[in-house]
Structure formats: C-alpha cells, structure tokens
DRENMI-326305 format. One record per residue (C-alpha): residue in one letter; residue number from 1; x, y, z. Coordinates in nm, 3 decimals, padded with zeros to 5 digits. Each point is the difference from the previous one (the first is absolute). Example, Ala and Ser with C-alpha at 12.3 -4.5 7.8 and 13.67 -1.06 7.14 Angstrom:
REM DRENMI-326305
 residu num       X       Y       Z
      a   1  01.230 -00.450  00.780
      s   2  00.137  00.344 -00.066
//
This chain:
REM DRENMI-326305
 residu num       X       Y       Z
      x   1  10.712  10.128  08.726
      x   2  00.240 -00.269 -00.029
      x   3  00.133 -00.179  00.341
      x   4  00.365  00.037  00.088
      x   5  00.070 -00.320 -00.012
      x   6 -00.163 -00.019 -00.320
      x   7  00.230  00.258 -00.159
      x   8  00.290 -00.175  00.100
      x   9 -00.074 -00.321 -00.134
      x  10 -00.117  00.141 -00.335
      x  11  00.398  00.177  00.026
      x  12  00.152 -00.390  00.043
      x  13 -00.249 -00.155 -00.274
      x  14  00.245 -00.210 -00.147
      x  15  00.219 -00.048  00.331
      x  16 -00.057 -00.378  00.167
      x  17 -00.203  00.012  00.265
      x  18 -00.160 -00.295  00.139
      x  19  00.152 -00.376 -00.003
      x  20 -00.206 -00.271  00.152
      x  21 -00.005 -00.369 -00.094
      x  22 -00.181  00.093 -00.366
      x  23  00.320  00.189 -00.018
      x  24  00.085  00.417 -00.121
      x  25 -00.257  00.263  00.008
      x  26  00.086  00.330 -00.143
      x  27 -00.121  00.366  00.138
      x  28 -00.256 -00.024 -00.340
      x  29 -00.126 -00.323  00.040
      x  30 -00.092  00.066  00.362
      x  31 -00.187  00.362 -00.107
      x  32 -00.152 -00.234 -00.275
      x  33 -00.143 -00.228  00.230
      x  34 -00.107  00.217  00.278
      x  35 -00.197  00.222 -00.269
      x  36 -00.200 -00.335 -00.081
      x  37 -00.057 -00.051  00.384
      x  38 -00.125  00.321  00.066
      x  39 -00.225  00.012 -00.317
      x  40 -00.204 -00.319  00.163
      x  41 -00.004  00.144  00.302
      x  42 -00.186  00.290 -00.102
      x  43 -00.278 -00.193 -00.172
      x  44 -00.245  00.283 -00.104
      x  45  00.154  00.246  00.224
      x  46  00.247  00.301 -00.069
      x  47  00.158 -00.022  00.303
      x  48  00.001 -00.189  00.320
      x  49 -00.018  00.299  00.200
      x  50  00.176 -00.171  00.301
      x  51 -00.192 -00.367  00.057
      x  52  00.220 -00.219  00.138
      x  53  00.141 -00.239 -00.174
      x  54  00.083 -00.367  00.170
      x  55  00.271 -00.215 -00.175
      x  56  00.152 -00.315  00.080
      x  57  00.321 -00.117 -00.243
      x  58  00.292 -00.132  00.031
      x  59  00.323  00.127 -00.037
      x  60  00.143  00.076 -00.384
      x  61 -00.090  00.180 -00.274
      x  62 -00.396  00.042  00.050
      x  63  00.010  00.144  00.341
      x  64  00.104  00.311 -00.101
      x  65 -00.169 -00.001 -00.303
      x  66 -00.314 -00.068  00.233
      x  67  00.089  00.287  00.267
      x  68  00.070  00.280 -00.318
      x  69 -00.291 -00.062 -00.141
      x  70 -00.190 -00.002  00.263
      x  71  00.206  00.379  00.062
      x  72 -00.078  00.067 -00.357
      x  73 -00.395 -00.028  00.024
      x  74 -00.001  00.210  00.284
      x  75 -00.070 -00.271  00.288
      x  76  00.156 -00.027  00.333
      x  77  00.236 -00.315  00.020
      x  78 -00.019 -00.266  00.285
      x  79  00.203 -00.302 -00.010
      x  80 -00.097 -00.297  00.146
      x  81  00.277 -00.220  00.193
      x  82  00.031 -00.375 -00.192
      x  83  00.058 -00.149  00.329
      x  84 -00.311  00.153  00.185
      x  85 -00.258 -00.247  00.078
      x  86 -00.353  00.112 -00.119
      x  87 -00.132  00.134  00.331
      x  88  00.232  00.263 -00.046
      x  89 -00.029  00.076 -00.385
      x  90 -00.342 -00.003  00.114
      x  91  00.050  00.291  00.285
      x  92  00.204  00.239 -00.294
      x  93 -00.329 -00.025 -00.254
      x  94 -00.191  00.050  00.240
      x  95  00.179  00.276  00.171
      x  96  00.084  00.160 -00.301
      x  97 -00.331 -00.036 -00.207
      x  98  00.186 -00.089 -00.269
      x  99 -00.222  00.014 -00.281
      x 100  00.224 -00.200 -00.277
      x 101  00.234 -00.298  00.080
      x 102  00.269 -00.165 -00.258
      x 103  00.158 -00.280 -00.008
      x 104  00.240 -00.267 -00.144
      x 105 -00.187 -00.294 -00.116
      x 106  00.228 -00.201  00.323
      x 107 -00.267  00.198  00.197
      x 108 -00.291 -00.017 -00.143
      x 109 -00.148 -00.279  00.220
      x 110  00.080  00.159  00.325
      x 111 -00.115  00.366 -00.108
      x 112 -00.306 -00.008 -00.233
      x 113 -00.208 -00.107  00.238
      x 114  00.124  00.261  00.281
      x 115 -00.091  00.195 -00.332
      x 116 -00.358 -00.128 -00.114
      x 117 -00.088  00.045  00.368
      x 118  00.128  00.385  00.064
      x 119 -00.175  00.024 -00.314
      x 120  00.346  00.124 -00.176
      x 121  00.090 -00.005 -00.356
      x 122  00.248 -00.290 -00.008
      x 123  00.271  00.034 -00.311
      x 124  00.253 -00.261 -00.046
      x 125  00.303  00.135 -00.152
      x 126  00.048 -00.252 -00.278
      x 127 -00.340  00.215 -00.171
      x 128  00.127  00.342  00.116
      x 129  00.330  00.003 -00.175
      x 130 -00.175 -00.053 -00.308
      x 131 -00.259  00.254  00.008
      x 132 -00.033  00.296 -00.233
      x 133  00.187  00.299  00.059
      x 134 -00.230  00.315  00.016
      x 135  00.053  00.340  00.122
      x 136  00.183 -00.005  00.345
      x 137 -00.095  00.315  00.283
      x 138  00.213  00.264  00.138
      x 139  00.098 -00.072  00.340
      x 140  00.151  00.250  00.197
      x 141  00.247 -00.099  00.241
      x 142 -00.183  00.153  00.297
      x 143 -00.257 -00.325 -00.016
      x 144  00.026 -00.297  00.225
      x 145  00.217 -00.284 -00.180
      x 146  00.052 -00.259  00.260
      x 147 -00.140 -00.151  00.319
      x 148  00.221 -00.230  00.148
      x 149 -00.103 -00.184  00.364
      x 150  00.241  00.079  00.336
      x 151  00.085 -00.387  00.145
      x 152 -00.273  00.054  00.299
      x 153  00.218 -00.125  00.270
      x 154 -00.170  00.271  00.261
      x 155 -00.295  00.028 -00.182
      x 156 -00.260 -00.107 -00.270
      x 157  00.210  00.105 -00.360
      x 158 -00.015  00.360 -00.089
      x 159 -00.064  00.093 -00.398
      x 160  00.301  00.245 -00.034
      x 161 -00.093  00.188 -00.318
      x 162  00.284  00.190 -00.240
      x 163 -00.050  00.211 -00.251
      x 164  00.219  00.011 -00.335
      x 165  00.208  00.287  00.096
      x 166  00.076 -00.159  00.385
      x 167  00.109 -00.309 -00.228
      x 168  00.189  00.264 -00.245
      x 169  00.153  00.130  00.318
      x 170  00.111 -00.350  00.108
      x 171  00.185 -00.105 -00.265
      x 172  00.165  00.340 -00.096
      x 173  00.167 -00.014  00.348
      x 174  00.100 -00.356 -00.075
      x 175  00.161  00.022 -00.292
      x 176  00.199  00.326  00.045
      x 177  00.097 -00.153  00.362
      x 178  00.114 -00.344 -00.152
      x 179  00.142  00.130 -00.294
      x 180 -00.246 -00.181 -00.217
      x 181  00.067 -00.032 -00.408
      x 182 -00.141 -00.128 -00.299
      x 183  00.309 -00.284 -00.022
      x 184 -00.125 -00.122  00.318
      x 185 -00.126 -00.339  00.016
      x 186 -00.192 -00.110  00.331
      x 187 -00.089 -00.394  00.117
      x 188 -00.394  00.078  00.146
      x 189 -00.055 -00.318  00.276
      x 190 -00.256  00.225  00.186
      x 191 -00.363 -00.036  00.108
      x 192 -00.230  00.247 -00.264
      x 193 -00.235  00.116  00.286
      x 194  00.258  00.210  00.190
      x 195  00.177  00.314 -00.051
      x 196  00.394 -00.183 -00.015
      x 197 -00.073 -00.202 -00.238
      x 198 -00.244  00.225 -00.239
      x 199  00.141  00.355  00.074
      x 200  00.375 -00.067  00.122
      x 201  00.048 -00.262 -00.279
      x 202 -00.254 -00.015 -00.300
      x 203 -00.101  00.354 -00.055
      x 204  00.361  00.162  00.067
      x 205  00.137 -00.262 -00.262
      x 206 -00.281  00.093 -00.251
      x 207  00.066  00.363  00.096
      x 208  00.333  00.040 -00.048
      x 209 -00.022 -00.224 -00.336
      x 210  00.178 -00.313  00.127
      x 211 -00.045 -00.358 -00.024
      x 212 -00.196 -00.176  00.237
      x 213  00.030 -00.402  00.038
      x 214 -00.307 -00.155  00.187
      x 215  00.004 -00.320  00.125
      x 216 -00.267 -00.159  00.083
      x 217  00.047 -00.095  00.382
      x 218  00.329  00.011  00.214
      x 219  00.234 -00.309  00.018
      x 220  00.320  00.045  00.147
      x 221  00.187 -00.184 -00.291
      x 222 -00.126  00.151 -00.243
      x 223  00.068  00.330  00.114
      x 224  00.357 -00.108  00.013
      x 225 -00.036 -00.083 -00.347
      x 226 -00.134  00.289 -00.098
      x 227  00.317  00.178  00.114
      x 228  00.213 -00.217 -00.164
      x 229 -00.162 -00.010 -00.358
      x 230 -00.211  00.346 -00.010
      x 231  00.187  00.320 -00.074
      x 232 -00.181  00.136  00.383
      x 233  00.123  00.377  00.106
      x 234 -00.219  00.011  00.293
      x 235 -00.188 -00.201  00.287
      x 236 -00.257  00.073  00.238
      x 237 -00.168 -00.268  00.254
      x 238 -00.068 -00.004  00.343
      x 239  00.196 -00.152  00.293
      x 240 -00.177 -00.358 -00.028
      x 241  00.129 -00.008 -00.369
      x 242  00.336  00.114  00.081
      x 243  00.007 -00.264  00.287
      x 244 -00.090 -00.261 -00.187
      x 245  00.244  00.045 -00.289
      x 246  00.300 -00.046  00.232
      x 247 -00.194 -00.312  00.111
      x 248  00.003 -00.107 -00.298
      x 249  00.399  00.147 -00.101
      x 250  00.075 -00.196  00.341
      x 251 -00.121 -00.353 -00.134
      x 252  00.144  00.058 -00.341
      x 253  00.330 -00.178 -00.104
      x 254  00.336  00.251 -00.034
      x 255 -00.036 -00.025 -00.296
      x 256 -00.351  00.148 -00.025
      x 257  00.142  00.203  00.273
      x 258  00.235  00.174 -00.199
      x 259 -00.219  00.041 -00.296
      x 260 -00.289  00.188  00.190
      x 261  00.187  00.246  00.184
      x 262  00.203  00.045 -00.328
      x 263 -00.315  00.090 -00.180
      x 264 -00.117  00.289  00.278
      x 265  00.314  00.217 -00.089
      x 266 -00.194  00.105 -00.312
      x 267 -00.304  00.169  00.188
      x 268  00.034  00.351  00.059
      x 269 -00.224 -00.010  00.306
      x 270 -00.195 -00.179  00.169
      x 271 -00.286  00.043  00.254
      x 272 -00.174 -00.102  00.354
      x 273 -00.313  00.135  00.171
      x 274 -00.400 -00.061  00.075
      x 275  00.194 -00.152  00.383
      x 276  00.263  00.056  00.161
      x 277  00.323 -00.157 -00.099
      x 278  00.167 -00.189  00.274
      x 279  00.409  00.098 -00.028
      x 280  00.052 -00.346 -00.038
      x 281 -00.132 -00.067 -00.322
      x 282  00.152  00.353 -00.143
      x 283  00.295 -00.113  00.137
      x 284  00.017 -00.366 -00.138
      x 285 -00.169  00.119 -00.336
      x 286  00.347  00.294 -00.008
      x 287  00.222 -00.328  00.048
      x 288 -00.143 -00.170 -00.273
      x 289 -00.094  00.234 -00.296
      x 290  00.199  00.324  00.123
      x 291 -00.326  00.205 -00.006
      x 292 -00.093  00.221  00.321
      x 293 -00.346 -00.032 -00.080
      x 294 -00.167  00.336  00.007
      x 295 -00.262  00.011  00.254
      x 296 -00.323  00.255 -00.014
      x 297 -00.306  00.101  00.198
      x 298 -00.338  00.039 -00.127
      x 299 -00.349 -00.119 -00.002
      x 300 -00.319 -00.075 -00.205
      x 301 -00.113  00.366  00.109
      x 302  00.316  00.193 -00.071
      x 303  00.228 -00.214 -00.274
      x 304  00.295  00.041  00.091
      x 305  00.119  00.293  00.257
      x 306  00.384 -00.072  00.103
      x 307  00.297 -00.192 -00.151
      x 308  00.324 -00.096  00.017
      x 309  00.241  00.162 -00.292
      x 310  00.022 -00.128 -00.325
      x 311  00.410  00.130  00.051
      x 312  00.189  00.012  00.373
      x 313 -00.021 -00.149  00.291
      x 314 -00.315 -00.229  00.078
      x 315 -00.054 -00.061  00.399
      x 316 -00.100 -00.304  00.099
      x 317 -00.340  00.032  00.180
      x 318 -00.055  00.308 -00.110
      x 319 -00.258  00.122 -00.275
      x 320  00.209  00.281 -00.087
      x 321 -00.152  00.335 -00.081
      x 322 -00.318  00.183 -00.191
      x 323 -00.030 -00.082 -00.332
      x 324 -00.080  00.297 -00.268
      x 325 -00.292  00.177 -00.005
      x 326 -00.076 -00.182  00.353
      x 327 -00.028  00.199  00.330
      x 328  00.070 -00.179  00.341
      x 329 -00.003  00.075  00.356
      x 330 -00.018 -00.170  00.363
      x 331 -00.289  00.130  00.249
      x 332 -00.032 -00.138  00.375
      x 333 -00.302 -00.134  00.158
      x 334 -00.195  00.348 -00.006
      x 335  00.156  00.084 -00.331
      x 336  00.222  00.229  00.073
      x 337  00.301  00.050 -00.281
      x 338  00.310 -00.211  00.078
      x 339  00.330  00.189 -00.070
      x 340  00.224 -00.131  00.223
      x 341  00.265 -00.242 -00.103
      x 342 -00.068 -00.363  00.118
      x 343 -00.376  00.079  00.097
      x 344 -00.240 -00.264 -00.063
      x 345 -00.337  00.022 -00.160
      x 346 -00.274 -00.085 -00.258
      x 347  00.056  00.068 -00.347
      x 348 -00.228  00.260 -00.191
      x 349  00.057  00.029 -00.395
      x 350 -00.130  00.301 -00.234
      x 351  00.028  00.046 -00.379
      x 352 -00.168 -00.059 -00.297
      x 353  00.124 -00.410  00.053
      x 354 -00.280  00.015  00.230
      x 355 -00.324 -00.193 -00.031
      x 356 -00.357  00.139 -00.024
      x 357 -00.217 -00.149  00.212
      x 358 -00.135 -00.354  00.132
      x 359 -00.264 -00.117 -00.250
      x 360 -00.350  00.060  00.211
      x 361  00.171  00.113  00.335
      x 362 -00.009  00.361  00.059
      x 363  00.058 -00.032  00.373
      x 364  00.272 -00.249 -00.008
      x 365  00.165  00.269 -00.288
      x 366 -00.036  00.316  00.213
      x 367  00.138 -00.161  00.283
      x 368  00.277 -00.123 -00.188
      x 369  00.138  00.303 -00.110
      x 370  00.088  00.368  00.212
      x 371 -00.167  00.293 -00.006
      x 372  00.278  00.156 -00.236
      x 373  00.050 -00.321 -00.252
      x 374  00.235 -00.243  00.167
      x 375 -00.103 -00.375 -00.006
      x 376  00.080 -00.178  00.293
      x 377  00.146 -00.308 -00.077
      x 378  00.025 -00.200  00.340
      x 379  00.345 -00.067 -00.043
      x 380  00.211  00.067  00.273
      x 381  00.365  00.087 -00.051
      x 382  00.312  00.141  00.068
      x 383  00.227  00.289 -00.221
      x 384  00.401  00.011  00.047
      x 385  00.215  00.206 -00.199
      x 386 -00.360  00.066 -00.216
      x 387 -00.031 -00.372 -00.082
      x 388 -00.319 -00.196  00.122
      x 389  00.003 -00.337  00.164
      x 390 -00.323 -00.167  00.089
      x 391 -00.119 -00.095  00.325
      x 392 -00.316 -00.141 -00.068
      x 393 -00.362  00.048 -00.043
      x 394 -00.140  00.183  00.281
      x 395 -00.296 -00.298  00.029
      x 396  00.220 -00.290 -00.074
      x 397  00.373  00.030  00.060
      x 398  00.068  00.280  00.305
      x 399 -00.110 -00.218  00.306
      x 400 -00.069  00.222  00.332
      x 401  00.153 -00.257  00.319
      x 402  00.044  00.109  00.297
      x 403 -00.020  00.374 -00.053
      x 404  00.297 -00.026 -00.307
      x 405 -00.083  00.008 -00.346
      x 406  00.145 -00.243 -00.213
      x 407  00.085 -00.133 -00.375
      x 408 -00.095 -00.303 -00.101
      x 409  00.239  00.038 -00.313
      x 410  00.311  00.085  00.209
      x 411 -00.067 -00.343  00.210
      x 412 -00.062 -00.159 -00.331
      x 413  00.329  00.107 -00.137
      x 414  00.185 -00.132  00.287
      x 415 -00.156 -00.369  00.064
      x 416  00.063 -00.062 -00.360
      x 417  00.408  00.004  00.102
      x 418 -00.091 -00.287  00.256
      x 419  00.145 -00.313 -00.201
      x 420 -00.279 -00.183  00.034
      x 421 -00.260  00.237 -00.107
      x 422 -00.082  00.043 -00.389
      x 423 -00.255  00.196  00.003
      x 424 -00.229  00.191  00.279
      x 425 -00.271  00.195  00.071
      x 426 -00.076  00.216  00.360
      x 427 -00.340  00.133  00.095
      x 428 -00.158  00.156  00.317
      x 429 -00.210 -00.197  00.194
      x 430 -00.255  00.164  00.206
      x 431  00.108 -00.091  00.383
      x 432 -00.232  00.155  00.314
      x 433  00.346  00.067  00.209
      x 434  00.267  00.120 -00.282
      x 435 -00.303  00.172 -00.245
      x 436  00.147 -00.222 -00.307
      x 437  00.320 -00.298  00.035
      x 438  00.198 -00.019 -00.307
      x 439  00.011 -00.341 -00.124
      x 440  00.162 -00.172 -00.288
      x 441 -00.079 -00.252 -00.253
      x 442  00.305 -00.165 -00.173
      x 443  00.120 -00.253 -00.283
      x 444  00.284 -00.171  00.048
      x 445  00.292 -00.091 -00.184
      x 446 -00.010 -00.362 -00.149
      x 447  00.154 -00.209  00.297
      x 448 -00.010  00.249  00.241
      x 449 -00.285  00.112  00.267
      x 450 -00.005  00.216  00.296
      x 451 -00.223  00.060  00.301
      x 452 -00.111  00.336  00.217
      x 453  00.273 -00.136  00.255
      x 454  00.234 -00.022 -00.204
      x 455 -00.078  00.305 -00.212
      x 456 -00.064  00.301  00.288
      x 457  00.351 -00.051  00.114
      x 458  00.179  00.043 -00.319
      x 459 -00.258  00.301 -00.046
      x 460  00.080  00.189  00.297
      x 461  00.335  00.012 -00.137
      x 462 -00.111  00.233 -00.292
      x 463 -00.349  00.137  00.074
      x 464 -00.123  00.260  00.305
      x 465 -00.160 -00.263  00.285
      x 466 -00.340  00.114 -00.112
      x 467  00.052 -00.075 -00.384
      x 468  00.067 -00.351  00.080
      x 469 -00.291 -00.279 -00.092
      x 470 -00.184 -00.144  00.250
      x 471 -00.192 -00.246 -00.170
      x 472  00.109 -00.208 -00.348
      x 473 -00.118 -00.220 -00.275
      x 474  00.148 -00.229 -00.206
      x 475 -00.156 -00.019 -00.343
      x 476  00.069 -00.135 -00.284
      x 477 -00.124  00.290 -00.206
      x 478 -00.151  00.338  00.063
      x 479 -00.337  00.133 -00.113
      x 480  00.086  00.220 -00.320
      x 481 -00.203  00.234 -00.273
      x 482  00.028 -00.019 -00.363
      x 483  00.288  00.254  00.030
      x 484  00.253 -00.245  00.234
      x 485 -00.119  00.237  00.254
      x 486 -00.025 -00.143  00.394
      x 487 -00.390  00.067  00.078
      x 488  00.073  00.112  00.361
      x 489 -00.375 -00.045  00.143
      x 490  00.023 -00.373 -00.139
      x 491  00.310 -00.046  00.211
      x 492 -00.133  00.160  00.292
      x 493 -00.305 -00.247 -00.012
      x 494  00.246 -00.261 -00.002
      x 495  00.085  00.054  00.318
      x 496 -00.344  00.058  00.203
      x 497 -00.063 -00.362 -00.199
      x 498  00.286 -00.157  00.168
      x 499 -00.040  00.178  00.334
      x 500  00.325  00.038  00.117
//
C-alpha cells in the first residue's frame, strides 16, 4: 500500500518542490532520494515494522528526504531539535528506544557517540542517499509515523505518537481550509521538530504540490529579502518572528520601508500561531504589509483544531472557529457540556486529526482523553458568536487570586499598550493570603522604563483591581523555547529568585 502522501508526490513528479541553498528540487528527485534512504535503512530487513527512527538534519532538501524514507521503510519518525543540548537528545533515545539514528555529517560528532553507547545503528546521510534501491514495504496508513516531544513546561516531555492517517487528516483540513494549490510557493523559517513548522508548513506544501523555500535559520533581513526577490504566496511564523520583522521594518531606511511592505501585497495569506499573538503586533504587522494575519489554534496532540477564515472577517484575539473534519467543544470543571454563549471552559477536540497515544505512557494517555473520545487539551477559552478566543492554559495562564479567576493573556494584551512596555509576560505567583498574586515581567522600550508605582496606577485604569500586578521585573529578555514561545515556569522562577 502506498502512503498518501506518497501518491501525491508521485502526481507532482515533475512539479518544484524543494529550494534550499543547493537550489530546486523537483517532486521526482525528492521520491528518488527518499527511495535510496529508505533502502539503507532497511539493511537486511523487509520492513522496519515500526522501530523508531532518530534523525538530526538541518533544514533543506535532505530533511525530508530523511523523514520519507524513514516513512517509506516502515519506521516511526522522531526528529531531533538542532538547538537541544545533548542531555536532552539524550532523554528522546532513551525514551523512545530508538533503535536507528541518522544524521548529517554537521552532527556526527555530537551523536555517534550518544549512538555507539545506546548501542544504535548510527547512519550518516551523506552514505544513505547513495544506497541501493531495493524493494520498499507496504505501509498502511493506520501505523505510527511520527513521535514528536510536548515542550515539558508542567512536566517531563511526553512522546506524542501519530499515525499516517492522523497526519493525512492534518493536512487535508489544512489545505482545503487555506485554500492550498500546486502554484503555491511557501518561505519555511520554522524549527523541524514541531508540528508548525513540519505539518502546517512542509508537508501541506509537499501535499498540495507547491514549492517550498527553506532557509536555513531565521534572520530578519533576509526574510525581508525573501519577500522582495522570491515569487512567496504564503507565510506562516509565530508571533516572535512577526515581532521581530517590524523590528527590523522599523530600523530600515524609507526606502527599504517602502520596498518591504510593497513586496507583502503579493502573498495571498499569511499565518500566526504555536502563542498567542499580542494585538499589537497584528496590528502593527496590518499597518505595514496590509495582511490580517490569520491566527489558529492547535497543538502537537491535535494539529490544528480552529482557525480564522481564509475569506471574511478575521477577529483580533480570536482563533476563529473548527476547522474541517475537527470537532470542538467547551466543558466546565466537572465536565459538563458548555452551550451557553460567553461560557468559559477547557477545550476538548475529537476527529481523526487526533493523536494516538503518548509513546510508553498508558496512564498519562487514558487520562488524557474522555470516556467517549474527546482529548482534553488544557486550554481554557472563551466562544462568541461561535468563534474561540484563548484564555490560557489551565496550569500556566488562568491564575486563581483572591477567589477570581484570571487570564494571564488578557493582562498581557493590555500592558503591552503601556508606552514603555515592549514586550511582557504575567504569571501567578503562589501567595499564602491571595492563593496566587499576578505579577509581571516586562521589556521596555529603548529609552524608556517604568516601575510597579508607576505602572498599577495607569493599570487600574484598564484592568479589574484584582488583575492588576503586584510585583514586576525589569528584564532585558525573557526566557523563550525554540518556538519564540514565553516558557511560563521559567518566568515564574524568576520571580521566587528575586524575592519580591
């Protein structure tokens, strides 16, 4: 049985489909080349029946061919973050039991002895793409395809395993929501261990049987340039990215100026999501390239489950509504359906977008999931008029002070129109007399600063009494993941350190 994804590509042989700094790749070259991968893999066997598969390469042309082939020989895929020290490439072999690991020669001397060690067959890809090709299994979509790791901010990282058809599922939804076409052509500036950037961006592209231009790390400029020179149709980053380019649109001359937000008018669409997008950014990024960006809601576990429309009206703050295929509802505290309009609750998501299991956690799966199918995501939101806005997650971002429940995002949203904040995060605090304080960590503006006296007046102003800070830091940066994202728990440390 051939894979989906297989079928398509062999539909688009001749179409472009990868460009990286080698330069095009067609549809046929990257079947080709994926064929050779998953002949070495194999060795003497017919079929990998499953064995996980580590990889570690950088973003172009072979990563794909890597991640197909390893599809092709029947192996489950697990890519391994570039930016991950080795402790923690060390905790996914391990957790997985990965029994084969490839890599690009770049790699070799951090991972072949992790390798020689575990006792794993160690293939660097420079010998794979030019093995043999021999008879390749039938793989049934059903299988496991994918194990990608949650970011572990509440606990240790969770193996979330997909199978083919939850990936087939994925896309399908994707590109009939987005309007996805073969005369697309996508700029990829994403991390290759996380859903955005391998299942929003690379496999919809190679889907639909469009172009997709990797580079090979983000750089503000060069993005830029990319827009000007590059015949783009879509976009898709997360808020860091987007912040950073009108950093970067802000320092440039008017001439530049011009130029840039010139060279946006010929993208179709583009996209925010994997955090929340403050209304600043979507509002300065509107003003400058005349895109609403098109924000989304989804997770390692689920894909994606709600979006904004590709056509009409796109609220700010809101993550609009369920995407194809994709079933959604609220539930209170003791799970009880939501109906009413306004009511707030977690999140639960069913359909076939929906993943398996965690690798090796049967308990933490069961009690992930309801009696009758619906995953629970831990996402806390709100639905108006059938469109979703997030609240938070129910661990990190809904703070409980003094008997009120409150949104760490909806703070967020409003310090950042204090002119002296740039950027912010909130957290709760645990506190013996109000059960948690909300507190906030800001950056400032160049030239500007500000101080909790200062800032709880103008505050009061705009936010309920209890939603106001009570304790602030000044930083000059805030504790990120690969993804841009604010790592909450890193910020709440932050402030037990500095005991305020």
């Amino acid at each position: 049985m051939t894979l989906p994804l297989i079928e398509q590509a062999l539909a688009h042989a001749d179409r472009l489909a990868l460009i990286d700094d080698a330069g095009g790749h067609s549809y046929a070259a990257l079947l080709a080349a994926s064929a050779c991968v998953a002949s070495c893999l194999l060795g003497e066997e017919d079929d990998l029946r499953e064995a996980r598969v580590a990889f570690m390469v950088p973003p172009g042309f072979t990563y794909p061919v890597v991640q197909w082939g390893i599809w092709r020989a029947g192996g489950i895929a697990v890519p391994l973050c570039l930016a991950h020290p080795l402790p923690e490439i060390d905790y996914v072999l391990d957790d997985t039991g990965a029994v084969l690991l490839v890599a690009h020669p770049d790699y070799d001397a951090l991972l072949r002895p992790a390798a020689e060690a575990r006792g794993i067959r160690f293939v660097l890809t420079t010998d794979a793409l030019h093995a043999d090709v021999k008879p390749l299994p039938d793989v049934d979509p059903s299988r496991r395809a994918m194990i990608l790791y949650t970011s572990g901010t509440t606990s240790k990282p969770k193996g979330v395993v997909t199978t083919h058809a939850n990936i087939a599922a994925m896309v399908t939804s994707l590109v009939t929501a987005w309007g996805w076409q073969a005369d697309d052509h996508i700029l990829h500036v994403l991390p290759l261990h996380h859903a955005h950037g391998i299942v929003n961006v690379l496999l919809c592209a190679l889907w639909a049987g469009a172009a997709c231009e990797m580079l090979p790390a983000f750089e503000a400029r060069t993005v830029w340039q990319c827009f000007v020179e590059r015949p783009l149709t879509l976009f898709m980053a997360v808020p860091t990215i987007y912040g950073r380019l009108v950093w970067a649109w802000e320092e440039a001359s008017a001439e530049e100026q011009a130029r840039w937000s010139a060279a946006c008018a010929k993208l179709r669409l583009m996209v925010s999501g994997s955090a929340a997008l403050p209304v600043s950014v979507l509002t300065q990024w509107r003003s400058i390239s005349g895109h609403t960006l098109l924000e989304r809601y989804g997770m390692t576990e689920i894909g994606m489950a709600l979006s904004n429309p590709l056509h009409g009206e796109r609220c700010p703050g809101f993550v609009g509504r369920p995407l194809p295929g994709v079933q959604v509802r609220l539930v209170d505290e003791a799970g009880a359906v939501l109906d009413a309009e306004g009511s707030q609750g977690e999140i639960q998501v069913r359909g076939a977008n929906v993943f398996l299991e965690y690798w090796g956690r049967a308990d933490a799966t069961e009690a992930a999931f309801t009696g009758d199918g619906w995953f629970k995501t831990g996402d806390v939101a709100v639905c108006e008029d059938g469109c979703y806005r997030i609240l938070g997650r129910t661990s990190v971002d809904i703070i409980k002070t003094g008997g009120y429940k409150v949104s760490a995002l909806e703070i967020e949203e409003v310090l950042r129109t204090h002119p002296a904040v740039r950027e912010c995060a909130v957290v709760g605090v645990a506190d013996p007399e109000w059960g948690e304080r909300v507190c906030a960590a800001v950056i400032c503006r160049e030239g500007e600063t500000v101080t909790l006296e200062r800032l709880r007046p103008w505050a009061k102003q705009r936010l309920a009494p209890y939603k106001v800070p009570s304790r602030l830091l000044v930083l000059d940066a805030l504790p990120r993941n690969v993804m841009g994202k604010v790592t909450k728990p890193a910020v709440r440390a932050l402030f037990g350190e500095e005991g305020a």
